[in-house]
Each structure stands twice: as C-alpha cells, then as structure tokens.
N, C-alpha and C positions, 0 to 999 in steps of 0.2 A: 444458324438454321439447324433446325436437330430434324430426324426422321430414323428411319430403317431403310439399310439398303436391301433392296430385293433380287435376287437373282434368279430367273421363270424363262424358260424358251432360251438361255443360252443370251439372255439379254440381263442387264444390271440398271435396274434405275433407284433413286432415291424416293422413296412413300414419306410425303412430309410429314403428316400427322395420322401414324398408323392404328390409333386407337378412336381416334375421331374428336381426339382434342382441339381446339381452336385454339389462336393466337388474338392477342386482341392488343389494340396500337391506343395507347395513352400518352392523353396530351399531360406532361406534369403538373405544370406550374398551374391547371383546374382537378388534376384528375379526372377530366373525362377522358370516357371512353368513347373514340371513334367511329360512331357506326354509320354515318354514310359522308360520299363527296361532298357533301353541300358543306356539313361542322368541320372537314377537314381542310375544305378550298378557306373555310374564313377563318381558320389558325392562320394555314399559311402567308394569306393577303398580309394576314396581321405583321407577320416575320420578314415582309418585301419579296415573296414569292408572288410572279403575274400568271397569267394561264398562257400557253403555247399553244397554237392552232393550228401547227403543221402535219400533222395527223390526223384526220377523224376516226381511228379506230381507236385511239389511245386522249387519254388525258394527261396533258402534259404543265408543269409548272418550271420555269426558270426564275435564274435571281439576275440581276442585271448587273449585280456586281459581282459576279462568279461567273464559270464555265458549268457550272451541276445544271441539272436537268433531269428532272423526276418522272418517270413514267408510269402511268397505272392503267391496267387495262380499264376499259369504258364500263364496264360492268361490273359495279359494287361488288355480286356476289363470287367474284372471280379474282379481289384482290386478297390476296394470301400474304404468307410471314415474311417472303421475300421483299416486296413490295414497302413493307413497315421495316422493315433493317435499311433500306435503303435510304425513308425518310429521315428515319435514326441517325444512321450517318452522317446527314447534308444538314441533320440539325438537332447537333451536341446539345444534351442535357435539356430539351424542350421536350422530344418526345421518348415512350420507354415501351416497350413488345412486352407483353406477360400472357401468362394459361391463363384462358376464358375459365372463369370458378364459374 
C-alpha cells in the first residue's frame, strides 16, 4: 500500500493516493482490467471462489477449501488498493495492482 502519512490536528493518518492517482486491480492471465463487481465476481467463480451472504453491507467471496474470505465494500466506487492487495494475496499470480495510466 503506498501513500503519505499526514500529520493535521495533532492526528496522523495515512492519504492513500495523495496526488489522486488511482490503482487499478488486473486479472493476468486476460490482462483486463477490473472495473466492476460483476467481471470480478466471474474471475473469481471461475477460481472456486462462491459469494457469502452474511453481511448485506459487504460483498463477500469464500473458497471452500480454505479458511480466506474476501471482503469488499458494496459499493464499486469505494473499493480502493487495499481491497485489490488483499485479492492479490488469496490469489498468487492471477491477479496484479498497477497506476491507472
């Protein structure tokens, strides 16, 4: 995760994309790029990820032969880099985070 930490009011938080760079979450092995739930949910299916329906604020994917568990908020315009590092993680070498050119 890269950003700038900020320090304002005696408070420290992290500004993830201080220049208003975007991150954008690539499926490899097409090269697309990810821009909404719907081409992401049908990678996943494809990889043995189901959808989890124990939240309705969150959209959630498990695998059934693991303990992982992907969480993303409901709202497209509110999933960030975090979110795609964590995909990354739960699924080596499929998908890859790069600056939106």
């Amino acid at each position: 995760m890269s950003g700038v930490w900020v320090f304002k009011n005696g408070v420290i938080r992290l500004v993830e994309n201080p220049a208003g760079e975007r991150k954008v979450l690539v499926h490899v092995p097409t090269g697309e790029v990810i821009s909404s739930y719907s081409s992401l949910e049908r990678i996943l299916r494809g990889l043995g990820w189901e959808r989890y329906y124990q939240d309705p604020d969150l959209l959630q994917f498990h695998k059934t032969s693991s303990l992982d568990l992907i969480s993303l908020p409901r709202d497209f315009s509110n999933f960030k880099s975090i979110h795609m590092y964590d995909i990354v993680v739960k699924n080596p070498n499929i998908f890859h985070v790069r600056d939106n050119m």
